[in-house]
LUMPA-847561 format. One record per residue (C-alpha): residue number from 1; x, y, z. Coordinates in nm, 3 decimals. Example, Ala and Ser with C-alpha at 12.3 -4.5 7.8 and 13.67 -1.06 7.14 Angstrom:
BEGIN
SITE/1/1.230/-0.450/0.780
SITE/2/1.367/-0.106/0.714
END
This chain:
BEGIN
SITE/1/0.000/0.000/0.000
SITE/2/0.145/0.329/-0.067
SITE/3/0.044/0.415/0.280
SITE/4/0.369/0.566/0.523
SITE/5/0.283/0.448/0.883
SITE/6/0.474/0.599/1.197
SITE/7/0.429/0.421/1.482
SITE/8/0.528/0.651/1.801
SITE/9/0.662/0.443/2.089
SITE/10/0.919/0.093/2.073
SITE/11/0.743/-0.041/2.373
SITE/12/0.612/-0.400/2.326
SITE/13/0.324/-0.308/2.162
SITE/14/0.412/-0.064/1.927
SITE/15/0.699/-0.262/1.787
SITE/16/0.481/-0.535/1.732
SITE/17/0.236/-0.353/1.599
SITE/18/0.498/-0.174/1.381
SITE/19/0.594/-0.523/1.242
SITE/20/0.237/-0.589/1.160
SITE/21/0.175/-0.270/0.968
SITE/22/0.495/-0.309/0.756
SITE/23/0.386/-0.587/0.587
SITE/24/0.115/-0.382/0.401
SITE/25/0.308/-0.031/0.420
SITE/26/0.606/0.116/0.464
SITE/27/0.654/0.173/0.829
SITE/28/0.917/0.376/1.067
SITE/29/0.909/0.348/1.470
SITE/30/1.010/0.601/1.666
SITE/31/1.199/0.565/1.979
SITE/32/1.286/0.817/2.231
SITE/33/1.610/0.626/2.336
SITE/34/1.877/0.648/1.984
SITE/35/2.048/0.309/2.144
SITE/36/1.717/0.164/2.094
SITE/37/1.646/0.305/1.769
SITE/38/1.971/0.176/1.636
SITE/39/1.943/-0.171/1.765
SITE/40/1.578/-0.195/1.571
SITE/41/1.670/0.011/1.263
SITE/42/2.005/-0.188/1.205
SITE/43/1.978/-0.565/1.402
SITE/44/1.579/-0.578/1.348
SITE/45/1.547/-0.653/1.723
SITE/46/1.400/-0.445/1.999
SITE/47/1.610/-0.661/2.286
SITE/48/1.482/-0.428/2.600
SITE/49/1.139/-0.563/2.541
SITE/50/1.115/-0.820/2.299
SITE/51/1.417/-1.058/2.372
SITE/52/1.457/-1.337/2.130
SITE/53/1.244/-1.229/1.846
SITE/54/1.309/-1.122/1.528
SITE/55/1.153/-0.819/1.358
SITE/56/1.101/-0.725/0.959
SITE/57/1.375/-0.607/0.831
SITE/58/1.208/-0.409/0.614
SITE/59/1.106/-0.221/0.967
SITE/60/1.290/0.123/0.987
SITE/61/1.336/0.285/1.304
SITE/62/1.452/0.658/1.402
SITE/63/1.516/0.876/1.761
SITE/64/1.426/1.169/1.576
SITE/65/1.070/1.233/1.620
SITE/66/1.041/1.484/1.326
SITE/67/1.200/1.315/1.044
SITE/68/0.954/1.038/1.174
SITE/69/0.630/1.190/1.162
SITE/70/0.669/1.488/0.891
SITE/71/0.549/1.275/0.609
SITE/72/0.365/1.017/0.772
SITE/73/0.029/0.882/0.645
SITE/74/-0.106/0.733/0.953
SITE/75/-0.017/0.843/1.320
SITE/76/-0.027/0.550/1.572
SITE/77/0.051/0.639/1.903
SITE/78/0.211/0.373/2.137
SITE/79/0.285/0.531/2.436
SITE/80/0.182/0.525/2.832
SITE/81/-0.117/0.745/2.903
SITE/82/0.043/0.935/3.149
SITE/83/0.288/1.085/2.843
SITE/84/0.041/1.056/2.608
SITE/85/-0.051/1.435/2.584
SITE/86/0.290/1.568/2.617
SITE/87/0.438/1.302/2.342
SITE/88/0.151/1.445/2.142
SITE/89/0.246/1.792/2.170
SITE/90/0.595/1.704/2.047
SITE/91/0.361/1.459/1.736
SITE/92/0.145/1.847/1.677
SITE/93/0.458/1.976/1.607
SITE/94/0.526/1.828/1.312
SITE/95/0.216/1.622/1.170
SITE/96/0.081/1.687/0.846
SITE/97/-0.311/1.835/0.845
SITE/98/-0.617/1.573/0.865
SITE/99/-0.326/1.282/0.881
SITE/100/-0.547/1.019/1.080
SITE/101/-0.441/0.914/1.484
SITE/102/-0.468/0.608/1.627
SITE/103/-0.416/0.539/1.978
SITE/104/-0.255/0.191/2.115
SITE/105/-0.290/0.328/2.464
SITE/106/-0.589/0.139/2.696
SITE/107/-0.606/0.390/2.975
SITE/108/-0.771/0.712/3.085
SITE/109/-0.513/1.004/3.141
SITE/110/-0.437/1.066/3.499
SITE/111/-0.612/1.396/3.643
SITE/112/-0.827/1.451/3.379
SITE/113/-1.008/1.105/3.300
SITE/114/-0.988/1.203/2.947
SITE/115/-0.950/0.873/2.674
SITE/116/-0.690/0.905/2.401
SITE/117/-0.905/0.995/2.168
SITE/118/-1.021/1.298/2.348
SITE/119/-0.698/1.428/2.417
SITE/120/-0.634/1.385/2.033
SITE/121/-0.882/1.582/1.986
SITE/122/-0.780/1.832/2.239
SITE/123/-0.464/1.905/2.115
SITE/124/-0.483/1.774/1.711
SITE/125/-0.900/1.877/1.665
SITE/126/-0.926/1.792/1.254
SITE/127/-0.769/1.484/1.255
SITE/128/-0.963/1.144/1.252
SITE/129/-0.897/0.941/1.542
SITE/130/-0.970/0.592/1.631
SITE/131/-0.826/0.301/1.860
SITE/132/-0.669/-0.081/1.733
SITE/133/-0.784/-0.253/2.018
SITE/134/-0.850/-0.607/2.110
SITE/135/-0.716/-0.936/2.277
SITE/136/-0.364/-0.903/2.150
SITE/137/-0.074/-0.993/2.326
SITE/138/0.305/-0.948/2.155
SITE/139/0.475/-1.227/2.223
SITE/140/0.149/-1.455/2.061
SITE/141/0.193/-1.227/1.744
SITE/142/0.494/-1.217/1.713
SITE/143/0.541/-1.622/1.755
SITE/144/0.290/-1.641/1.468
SITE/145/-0.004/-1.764/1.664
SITE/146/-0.358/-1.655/1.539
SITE/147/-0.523/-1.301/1.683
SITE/148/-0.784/-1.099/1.582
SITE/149/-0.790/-0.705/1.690
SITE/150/-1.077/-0.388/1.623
SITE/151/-1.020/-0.059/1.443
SITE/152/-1.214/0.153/1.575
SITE/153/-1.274/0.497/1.395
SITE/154/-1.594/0.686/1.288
SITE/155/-1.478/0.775/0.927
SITE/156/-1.569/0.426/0.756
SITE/157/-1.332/0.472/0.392
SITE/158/-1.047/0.592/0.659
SITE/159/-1.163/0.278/0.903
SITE/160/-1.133/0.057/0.602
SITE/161/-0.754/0.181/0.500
SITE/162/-0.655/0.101/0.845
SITE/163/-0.799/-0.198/0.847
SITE/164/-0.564/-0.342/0.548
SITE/165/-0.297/-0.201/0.717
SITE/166/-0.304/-0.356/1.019
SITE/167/-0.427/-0.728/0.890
SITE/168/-0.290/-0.997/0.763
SITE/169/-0.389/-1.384/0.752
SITE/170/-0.350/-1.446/1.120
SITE/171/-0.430/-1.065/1.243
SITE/172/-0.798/-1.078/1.154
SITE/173/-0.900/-0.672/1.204
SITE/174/-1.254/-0.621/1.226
SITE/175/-1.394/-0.221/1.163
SITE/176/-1.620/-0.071/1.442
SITE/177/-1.703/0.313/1.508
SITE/178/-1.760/0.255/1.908
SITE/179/-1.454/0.433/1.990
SITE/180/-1.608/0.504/2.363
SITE/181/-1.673/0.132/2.394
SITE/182/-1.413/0.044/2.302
SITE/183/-1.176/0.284/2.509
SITE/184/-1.339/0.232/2.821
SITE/185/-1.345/-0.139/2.794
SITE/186/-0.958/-0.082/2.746
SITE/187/-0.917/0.116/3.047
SITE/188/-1.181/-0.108/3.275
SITE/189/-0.991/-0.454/3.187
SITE/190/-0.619/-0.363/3.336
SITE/191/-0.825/-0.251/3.649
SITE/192/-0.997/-0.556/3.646
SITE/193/-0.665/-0.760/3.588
SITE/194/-0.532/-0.616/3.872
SITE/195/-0.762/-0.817/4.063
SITE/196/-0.707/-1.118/3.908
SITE/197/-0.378/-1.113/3.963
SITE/198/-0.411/-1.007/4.323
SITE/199/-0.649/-1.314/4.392
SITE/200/-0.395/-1.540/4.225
SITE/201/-0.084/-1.383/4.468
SITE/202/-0.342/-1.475/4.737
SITE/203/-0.316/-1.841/4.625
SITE/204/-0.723/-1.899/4.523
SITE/205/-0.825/-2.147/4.219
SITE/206/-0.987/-2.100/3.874
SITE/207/-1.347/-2.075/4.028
SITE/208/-1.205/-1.735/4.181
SITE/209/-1.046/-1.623/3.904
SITE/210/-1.382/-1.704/3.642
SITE/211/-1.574/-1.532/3.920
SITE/212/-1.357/-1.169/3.888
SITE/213/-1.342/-1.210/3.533
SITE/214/-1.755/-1.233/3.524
SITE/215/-1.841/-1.001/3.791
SITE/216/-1.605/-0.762/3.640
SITE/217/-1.688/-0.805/3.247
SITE/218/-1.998/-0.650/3.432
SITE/219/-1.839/-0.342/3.595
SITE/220/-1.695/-0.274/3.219
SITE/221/-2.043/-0.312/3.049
SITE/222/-2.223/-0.114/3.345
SITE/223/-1.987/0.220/3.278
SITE/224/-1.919/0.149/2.914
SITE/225/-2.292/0.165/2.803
SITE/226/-2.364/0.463/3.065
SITE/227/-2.075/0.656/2.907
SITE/228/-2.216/0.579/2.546
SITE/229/-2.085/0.273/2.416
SITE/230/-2.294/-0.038/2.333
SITE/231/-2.324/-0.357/2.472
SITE/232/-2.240/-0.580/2.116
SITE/233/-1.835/-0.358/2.128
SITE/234/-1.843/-0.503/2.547
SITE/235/-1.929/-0.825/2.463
SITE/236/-1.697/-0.854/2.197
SITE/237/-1.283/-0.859/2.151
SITE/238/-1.202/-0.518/2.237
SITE/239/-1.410/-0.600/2.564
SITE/240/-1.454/-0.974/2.687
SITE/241/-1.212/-1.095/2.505
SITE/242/-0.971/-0.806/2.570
SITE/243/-1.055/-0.908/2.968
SITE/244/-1.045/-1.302/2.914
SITE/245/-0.668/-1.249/2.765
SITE/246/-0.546/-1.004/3.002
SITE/247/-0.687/-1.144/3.328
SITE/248/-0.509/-1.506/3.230
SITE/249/-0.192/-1.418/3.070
SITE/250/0.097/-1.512/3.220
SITE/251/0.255/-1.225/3.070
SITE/252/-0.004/-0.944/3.116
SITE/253/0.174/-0.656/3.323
SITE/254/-0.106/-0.575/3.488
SITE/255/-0.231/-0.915/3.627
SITE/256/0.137/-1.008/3.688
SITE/257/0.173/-0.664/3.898
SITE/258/-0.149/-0.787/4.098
SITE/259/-0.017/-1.148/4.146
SITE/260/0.294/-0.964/4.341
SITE/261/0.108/-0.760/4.525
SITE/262/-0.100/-1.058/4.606
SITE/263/0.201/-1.239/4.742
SITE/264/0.272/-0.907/4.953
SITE/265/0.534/-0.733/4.803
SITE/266/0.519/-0.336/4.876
SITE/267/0.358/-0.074/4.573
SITE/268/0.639/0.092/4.630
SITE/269/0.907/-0.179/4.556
SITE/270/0.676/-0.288/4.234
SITE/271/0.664/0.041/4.091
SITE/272/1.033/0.032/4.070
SITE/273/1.042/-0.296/3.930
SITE/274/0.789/-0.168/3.647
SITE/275/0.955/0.177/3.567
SITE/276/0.683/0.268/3.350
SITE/277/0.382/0.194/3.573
SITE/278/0.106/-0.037/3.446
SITE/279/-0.211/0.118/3.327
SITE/280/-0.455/-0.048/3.564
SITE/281/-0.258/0.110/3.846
SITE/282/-0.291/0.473/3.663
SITE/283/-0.656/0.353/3.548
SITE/284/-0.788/0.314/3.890
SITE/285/-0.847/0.628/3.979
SITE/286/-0.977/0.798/3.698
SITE/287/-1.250/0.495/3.642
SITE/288/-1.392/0.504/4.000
SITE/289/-1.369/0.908/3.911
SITE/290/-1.614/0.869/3.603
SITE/291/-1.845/0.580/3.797
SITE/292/-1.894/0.812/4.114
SITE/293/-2.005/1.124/3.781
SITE/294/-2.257/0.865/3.658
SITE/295/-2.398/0.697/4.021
SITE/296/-2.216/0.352/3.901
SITE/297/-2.121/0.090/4.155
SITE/298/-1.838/-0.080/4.056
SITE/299/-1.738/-0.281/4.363
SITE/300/-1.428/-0.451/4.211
SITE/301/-1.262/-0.123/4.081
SITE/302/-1.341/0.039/4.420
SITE/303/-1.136/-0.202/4.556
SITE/304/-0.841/-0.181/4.352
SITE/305/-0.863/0.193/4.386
SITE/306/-0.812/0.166/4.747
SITE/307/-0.513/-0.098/4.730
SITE/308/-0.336/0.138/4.455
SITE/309/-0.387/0.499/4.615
SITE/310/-0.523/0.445/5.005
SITE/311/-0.293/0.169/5.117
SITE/312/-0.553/-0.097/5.194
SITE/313/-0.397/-0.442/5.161
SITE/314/-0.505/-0.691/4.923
SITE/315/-0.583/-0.959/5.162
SITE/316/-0.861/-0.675/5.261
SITE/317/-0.938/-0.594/4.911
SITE/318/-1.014/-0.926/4.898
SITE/319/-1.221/-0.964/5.224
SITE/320/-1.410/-0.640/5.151
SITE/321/-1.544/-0.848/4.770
SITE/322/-1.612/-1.136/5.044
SITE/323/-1.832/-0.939/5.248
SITE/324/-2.035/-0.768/4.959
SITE/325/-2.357/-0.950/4.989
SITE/326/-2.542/-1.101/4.698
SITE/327/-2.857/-0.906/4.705
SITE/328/-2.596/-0.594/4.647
SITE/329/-2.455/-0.756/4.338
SITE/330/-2.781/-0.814/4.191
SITE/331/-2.914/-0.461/4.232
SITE/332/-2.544/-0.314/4.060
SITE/333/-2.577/-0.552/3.737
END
């Protein structure tokens, strides 16, 4: 396709989304670290967070974030959500008019509860904006195992570019224009995933684990539909399935970070260990934030809000879900 992709961010991710998208279109990845850049652009590894996998060579790579995104077709941003605005700024700087964004990121930003898209439109108003979203994790694509994703965008011939971009014959990318569905179930599932993890640290079996995943596929469809998206985008890959993948993965950051704090090992020690936070941890805030605007109980998030920001323990997180009665859960569906 004579389509120029820029993929903004080397994280996990990015780079493997980069790898996807050069397949169909020539594609550069920026990243902020010129070490890293180099290793990608001339080895075709990213070794920091991909070890042991081999990327396109056709892939290019660059540190310089203007030569990257001044003649770019297609913006995909790949970065945390709490740099997300500033990295954009630097993005505004240089970004051709009505070049279309799409956000990686599946998290609110911190302070402002704002989703990626909004804060795209914030700071680049014009340009289309969407979200690839779905149960996707690197490693899986990378190895060549079988995934399928959403593009999520409200300008259908612009959804449908994107959408042969992205895809090839095991990435299956499906078009959808619930970009608040799809968001929010983003930002809801690493919260969620957080207590996953935490009731695997804790040492309980699969029936707890199905039980968080259910009870809190239905804290994501209770705020998702009352901010505006619909139930078919929750029930689907960028929101059950998104959930299912993240809540069991060995590799998910976010239920890995709740499995140590399960096992009792300090926030403080963790977020050291993960230098870049995990979104569920950033998430939890601004989710119970947009639940308590629009009266919705979300007892699971609540929770995980108060283990991440007001120092309860997990063991009480986990007490505190105990004690919530039936008749409670029933009325909150």
């Amino acid at each position: 396709m004579n389509v120029r992709v820029v993929v903004v961010g080397a994280g996990p991710w990015g780079t493997t989304v980069a790898n996807l998208a050069v397949r169909n279109a020539s594609t550069t990845l920026w990243a902020r670290d010129p070490a890293l850049a180099e290793e990608i652009d001339r080895h075709a590894t990213n070794s920091r967070y991909l070890p042991g996998f081999a990327l396109d060579p056709a892939l290019r790579a660059t540190a310089s974030l203007q030569d990257a995104v001044e003649a770019a077709d297609v913006v995909v941003m790949a970065v945390p959500s709490h740099v997300f605005r500033d990295t954009l700024d630097e993005v505004a700087a240089h970004v051709r008019p009505w070049v279309p964004v799409v956000s990686l990121t599946k998290g609110l930003e911190p302070g402002t509860n704002l989703r990626m898209t909004e804060i795209v439109e914030e700071v680049l108003p014009g340009h289309p904006v969407g979200v690839l979203t779905g149960p996707n994790l690197s490693r899986e694509i990378l190895d060549g195992q079988a995934a399928a994703a959403v593009i999520a965008l409200g300008v259908p011939h612009i959804s449908e570019v994107l959408q042969r971009v992205f895809a090839s014959d095991l990435f299956r990318v499906y078009p959808n224009d619930d970009v608040v569905g799809c968001e929010i179930a983003g930002a809801v599932k690493n919260v969620i995933a957080l207590a996953s993890g935490i009731a695997d640290g804790l040492g309980t079996g699969d029936n707890t684990r199905a039980t968080v995943i259910t009870r809190g596929f239905g804290e994501m469809m209770r705020l998702g539909t009352a901010l505006g998206g619909r139930s078919e985008t929750l029930s689907g890959l960028a929101g059950m399935g998104d959930l299912i993948a993240t809540c069991i993965a060995a590799e998910g950051r976010n239920r890995s970070f709740g499995e140590e704090l399960g096992r009792g090992r300090p926030l403080d020690e963790l977020l050291e260990v993960y230098p870049n936070g995990v979104e569920g941890v950033r998430a939890a805030a601004s989710v119970m934030a947009l639940a308590r605007r629009h009266g919705i109980d979300l007892p699971i998030c609540a929770e995980m809000d108060a283990v991440v920001n007001y120092g309860r323990s997990p063991a009480e997180a986990y007490r505190g879900l105990l004690r919530r009665s039936p008749q409670a859960a029933l009325r909150s569906r």
